[in-house]
C-alpha positions, -999 to +999 in steps of 0.1 A: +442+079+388+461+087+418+496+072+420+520+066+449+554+060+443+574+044+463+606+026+452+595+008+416+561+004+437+529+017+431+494+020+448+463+024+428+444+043+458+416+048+428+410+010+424+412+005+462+380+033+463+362+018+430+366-017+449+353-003+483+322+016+468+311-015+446+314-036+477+294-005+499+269-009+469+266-044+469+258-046+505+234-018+509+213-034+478+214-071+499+205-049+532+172-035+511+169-066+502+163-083+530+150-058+555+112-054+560+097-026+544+069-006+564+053+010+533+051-025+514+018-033+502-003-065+510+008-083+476+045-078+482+043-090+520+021-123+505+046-129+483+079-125+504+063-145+530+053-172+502+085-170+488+101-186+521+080-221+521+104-246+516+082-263+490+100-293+480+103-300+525+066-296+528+052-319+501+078-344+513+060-337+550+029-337+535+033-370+511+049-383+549+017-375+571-006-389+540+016-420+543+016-425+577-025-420+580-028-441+554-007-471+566-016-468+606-053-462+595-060-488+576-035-518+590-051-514+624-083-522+609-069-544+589-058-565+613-090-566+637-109-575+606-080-609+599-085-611+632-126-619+628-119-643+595-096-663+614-117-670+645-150-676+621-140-697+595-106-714+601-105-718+638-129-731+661-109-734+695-099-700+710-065-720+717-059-720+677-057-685+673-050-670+712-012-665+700-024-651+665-044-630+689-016-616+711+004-608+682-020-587+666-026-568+693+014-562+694+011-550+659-016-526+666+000-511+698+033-507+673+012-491+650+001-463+680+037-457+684+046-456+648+018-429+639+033-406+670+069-409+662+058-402+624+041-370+636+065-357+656+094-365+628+076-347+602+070-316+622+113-318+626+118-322+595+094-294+582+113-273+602+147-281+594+133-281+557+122-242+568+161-237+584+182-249+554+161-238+526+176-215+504+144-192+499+143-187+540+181-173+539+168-149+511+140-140+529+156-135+564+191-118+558+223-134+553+241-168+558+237-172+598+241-213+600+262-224+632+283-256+638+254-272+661+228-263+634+252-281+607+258-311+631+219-312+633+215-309+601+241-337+591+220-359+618+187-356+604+201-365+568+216-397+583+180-406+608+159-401+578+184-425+556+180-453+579+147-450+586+143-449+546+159-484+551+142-499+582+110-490+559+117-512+534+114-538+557+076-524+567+074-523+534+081-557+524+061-572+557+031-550+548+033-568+511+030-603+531-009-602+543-016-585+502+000-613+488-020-641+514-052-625+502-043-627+462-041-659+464-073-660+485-090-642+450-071-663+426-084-691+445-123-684+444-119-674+410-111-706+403-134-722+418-162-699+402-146-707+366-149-744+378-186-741+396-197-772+371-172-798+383-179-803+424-150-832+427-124-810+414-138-779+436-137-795+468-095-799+461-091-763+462-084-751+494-065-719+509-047-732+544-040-705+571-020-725+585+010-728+558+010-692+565+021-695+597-015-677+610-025-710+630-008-742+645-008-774+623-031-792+648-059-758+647-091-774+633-103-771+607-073-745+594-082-742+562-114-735+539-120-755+504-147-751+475-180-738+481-168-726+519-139-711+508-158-693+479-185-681+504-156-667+519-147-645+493-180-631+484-185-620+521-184-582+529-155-585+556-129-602+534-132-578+506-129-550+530-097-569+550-084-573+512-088-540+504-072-524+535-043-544+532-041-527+499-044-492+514-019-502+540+006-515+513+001-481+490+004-463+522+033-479+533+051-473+499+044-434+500+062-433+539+092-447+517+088-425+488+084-393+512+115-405+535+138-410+504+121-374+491+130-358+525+163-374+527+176-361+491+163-328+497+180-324+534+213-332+510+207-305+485+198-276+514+232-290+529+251-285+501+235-252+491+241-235+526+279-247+522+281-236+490+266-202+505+293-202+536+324-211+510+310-179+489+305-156+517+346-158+522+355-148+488+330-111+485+367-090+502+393-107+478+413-070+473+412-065+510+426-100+517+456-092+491+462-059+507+461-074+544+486-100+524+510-071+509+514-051+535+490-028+525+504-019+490+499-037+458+523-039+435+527-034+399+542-059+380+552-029+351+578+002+357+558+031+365+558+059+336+566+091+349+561+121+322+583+148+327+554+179+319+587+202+318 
């Protein structure tokens, strides 16, 4: 060990090396790491390439797209198909129904707008899944994340939150049309269990118009007994029945993918600050040297052995 005296001061030159060739070490074996190789084989470029999918980002893109599909797909059709019901067997004026009408038509151009805003989010957030994933920093080199790509970052966790909460409502008005159909069924299949009593068949009735579907002077507004159970046997209410289903399932996956996305947008945050707070601690004995003047000092006399 080479030893500098100065005063009751000392310099370990020999530790300042070690420190500086560990360091050169380090950062040659992260620069192999991370630079493309020209002699690597087919299985080694498949599986760097692999190993930069943000996973957990693309199945929340993926559950998102299946949601959104799912929900604008079959709520449109949906809809047109309420639409028919209503005009066949609880309204016979076009006046009854012209404002149910208008606002189904509303709802379906909302639901053109939703689908394209859906699949232009997704794409966005696939790639900031692809920007703040820890596998793509490994893959491409070191920590290189800016101010403006933090700020973006920070946004996109905040959009998808909200929209995670503006959902919920969709969520909750898509459960509306589910739950006026249930009754619908639980209705006929009452009316089926009671087939031998006609007087106490003709009192069960489903009226649109305590939905709010119709006006209170529409005629005749509602269907009872052996009408309303034709009803239910027909092939376009069980198909509007079931695509309110398939809009409701769909509806609750959009949630479950935006709260998925959301959490995961978090945890890349907090990994690529974790990354940036650990990148300013690798040239610890450099910073105490720039802090000492350039010489460390020993806390213990120095032991000077007189050979003569």
């Amino acid at each position: 060990m080479a030893l500098s005296i100065v005063g009751a001061s000392w310099i370990d030159t020999a530790g300042a090396d070690r420190v500086h060739i560990i360091s050169r070490a380090a950062a040659e074996q992260h620069r192999s790491c991370t630079s493309f190789d020209a002699d690597m084989g087919c299985y080694e470029c498949c599986m760097r390439c692999l190993g930069g999918i943000p996973y957990c980002s693309l199945a929340a893109t993926l559950l998102c797209f299946s949601g959104i599909a799912l929900f604008c797909g079959c709520g449109h059709q949906a809809l047109t198909e309420s639409e028919r019901l209503i005009e066949i067997y609880f309204a016979r004026n076009l006046q009854d129904y012209v404002t149910l009408a208008y606002v189904i038509q509303y709802f379906q151009y909302f639901i053109y707008g939703l689908a394209s805003f859906f699949f232009l989010y997704c794409i966005m957030l696939l790639a900031e899944g692809f920007y703040t994933t820890s596998a793509a920093k490994q893959t491409f080199g070191e920590f290189r994340s800016t101010m403006c790509g933090r700020c973006l970052s920070s946004t996109f966790i905040v959009m998808t939150y909200v929209l995670a909460l503006l959902w919920l409502l969709v969520l909750a008005l898509s459960a509306l049309p589910v739950y006026f159909f249930y009754n619908m069924a639980a209705t006929c299949h009452t009316i089926d269990v009671l087939t031998e009593t006609p007087a106490s068949i003709n009192q069960l009735c489903v009226d649109a118009r305590q939905y709010g579907l119709l006006p209170w002077n529409a005629v005749p507004g509602k269907a009872c007994g052996i009408t309303l159970s034709t009803i239910c046997k027909t092939r376009e209410y069980q198909m509007t029945y079931d695509l309110y289903i398939a809009a409701f399932v769909g509806a609750g996956i959009t949630l479950m993918a935006l709260v998925h996305s959301s959490v995961q947008l978090a945890v890349n945050q907090k990994n690529l600050r974790r990354c940036r707070n650990k990148k300013g601690g690798y040239d610890l004995y450099g910073q105490l040297l720039r802090d000492r003047g350039g010489m460390v000092c020993s806390p213990y006399p120095a032991i000077i052995s007189d050979s003569s």
